[in-house]
GUTORSE-612914 format. One line per 2 residues: number of its first residue (from 1); their letters; for each residue x, y, z of C-alpha. Coordinates in steps of 0.2 Angstrom, whole numbers, plus 5000, padded with zeros to 4 digits. Layout:
NUM> A> X,Y,Z; ...
% end
This chain:
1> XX> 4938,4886,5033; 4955,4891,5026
3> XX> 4944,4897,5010; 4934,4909,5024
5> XX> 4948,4916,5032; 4955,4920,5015
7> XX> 4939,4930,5009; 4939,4938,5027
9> XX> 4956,4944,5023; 4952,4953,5008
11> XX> 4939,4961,5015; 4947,4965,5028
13> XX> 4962,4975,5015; 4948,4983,5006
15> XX> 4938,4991,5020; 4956,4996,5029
17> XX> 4951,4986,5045; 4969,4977,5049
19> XX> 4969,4968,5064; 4985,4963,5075
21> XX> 4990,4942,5074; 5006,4938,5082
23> XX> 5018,4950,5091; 5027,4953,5075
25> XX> 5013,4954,5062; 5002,4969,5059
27> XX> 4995,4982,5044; 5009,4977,5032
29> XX> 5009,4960,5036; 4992,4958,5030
31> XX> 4993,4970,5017; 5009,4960,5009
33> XX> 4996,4943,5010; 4982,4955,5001
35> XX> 4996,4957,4989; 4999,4937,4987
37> XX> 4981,4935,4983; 4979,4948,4971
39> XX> 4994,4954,4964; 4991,4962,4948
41> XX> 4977,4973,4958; 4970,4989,4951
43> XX> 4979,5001,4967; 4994,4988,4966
45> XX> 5007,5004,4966; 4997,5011,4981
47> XX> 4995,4995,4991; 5016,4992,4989
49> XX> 5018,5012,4994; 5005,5008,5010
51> XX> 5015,4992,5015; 5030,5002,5015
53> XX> 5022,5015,5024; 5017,5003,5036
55> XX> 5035,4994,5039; 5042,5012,5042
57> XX> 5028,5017,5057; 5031,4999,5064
59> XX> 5050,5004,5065; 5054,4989,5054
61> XX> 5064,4999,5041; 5075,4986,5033
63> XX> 5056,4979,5027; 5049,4996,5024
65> XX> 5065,4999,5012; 5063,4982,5004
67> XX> 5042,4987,5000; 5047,5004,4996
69> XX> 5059,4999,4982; 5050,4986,4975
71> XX> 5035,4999,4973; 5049,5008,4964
73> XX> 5056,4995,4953; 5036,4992,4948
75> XX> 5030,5010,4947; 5045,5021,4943
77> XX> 5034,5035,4940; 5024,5034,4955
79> XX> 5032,5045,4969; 5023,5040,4986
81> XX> 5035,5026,4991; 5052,5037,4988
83> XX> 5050,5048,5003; 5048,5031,5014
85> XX> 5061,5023,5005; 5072,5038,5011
87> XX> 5065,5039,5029; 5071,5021,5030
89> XX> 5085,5025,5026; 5090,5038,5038
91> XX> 5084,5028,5049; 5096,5015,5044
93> XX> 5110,5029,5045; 5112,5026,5024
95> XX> 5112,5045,5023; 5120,5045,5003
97> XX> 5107,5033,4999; 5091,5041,5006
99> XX> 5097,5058,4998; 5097,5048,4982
101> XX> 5079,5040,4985; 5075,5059,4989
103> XX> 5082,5067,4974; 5073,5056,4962
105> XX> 5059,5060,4969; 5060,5075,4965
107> XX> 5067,5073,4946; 5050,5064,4942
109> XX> 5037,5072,4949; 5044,5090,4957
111> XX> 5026,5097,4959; 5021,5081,4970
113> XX> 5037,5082,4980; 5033,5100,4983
115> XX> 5016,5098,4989; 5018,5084,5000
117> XX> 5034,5084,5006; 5040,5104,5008
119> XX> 5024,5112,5009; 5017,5099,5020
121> XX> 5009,5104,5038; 5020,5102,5052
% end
């Protein structure tokens, strides 16, 4: 059984179906268990930004930094998870920080960082 509901998890991360378990446990949650199970993945640096992502539109910034920076430490070059890691933490009134997260987004990829952050759709 415990096998099963381990296949049915990764299925679940791959086909983006993430379904609600406990009060406190949701997208990121399972993504972050997808990650435990196969953590040297193919879209590993998307999957961390995606958990990130996730902490941040749950209001759980404190995890949303915590994914966001360890997408960063494993994919420097990878810009996605900076702007999350800087909207965490605004939102956790670390102002200096988030400007930092922010201006080294745009020191690696400043074509990214114009596309999807300033010229972005309101």
């Amino acid at each position: 059984m415990d096998t099963a509901l381990l296949v049915e998890r990764r299925h679940r991360l791959g086909s983006g179906e993430f379904p609600a378990t406990g009060p406190h446990r949701g997208v990121s949650d399972v993504r972050v268990d997808g990650l435990r199970l196969e953590p040297r993945g193919a879209n590993l640096a998307q999957r961390l930004t995606q958990a990130a992502a996730g902490y941040y539109f749950s209001r759980a910034y404190e995890e949303a930094v915590e994914a966001a920076k360890q997408a960063i430490r494993s994919f420097p070059d990878f810009p996605p998870p900076y702007p999350y890691l800087a909207a965490a933490l605004g939102q956790l009134n670390l102002t200096e920080a988030a400007k930092v997260a922010l201006n080294e987004a745009i020191a690696i990829a400043p074509d990214w960082f114009e596309m999807y952050v300033r010229a972005r759709a309101p």
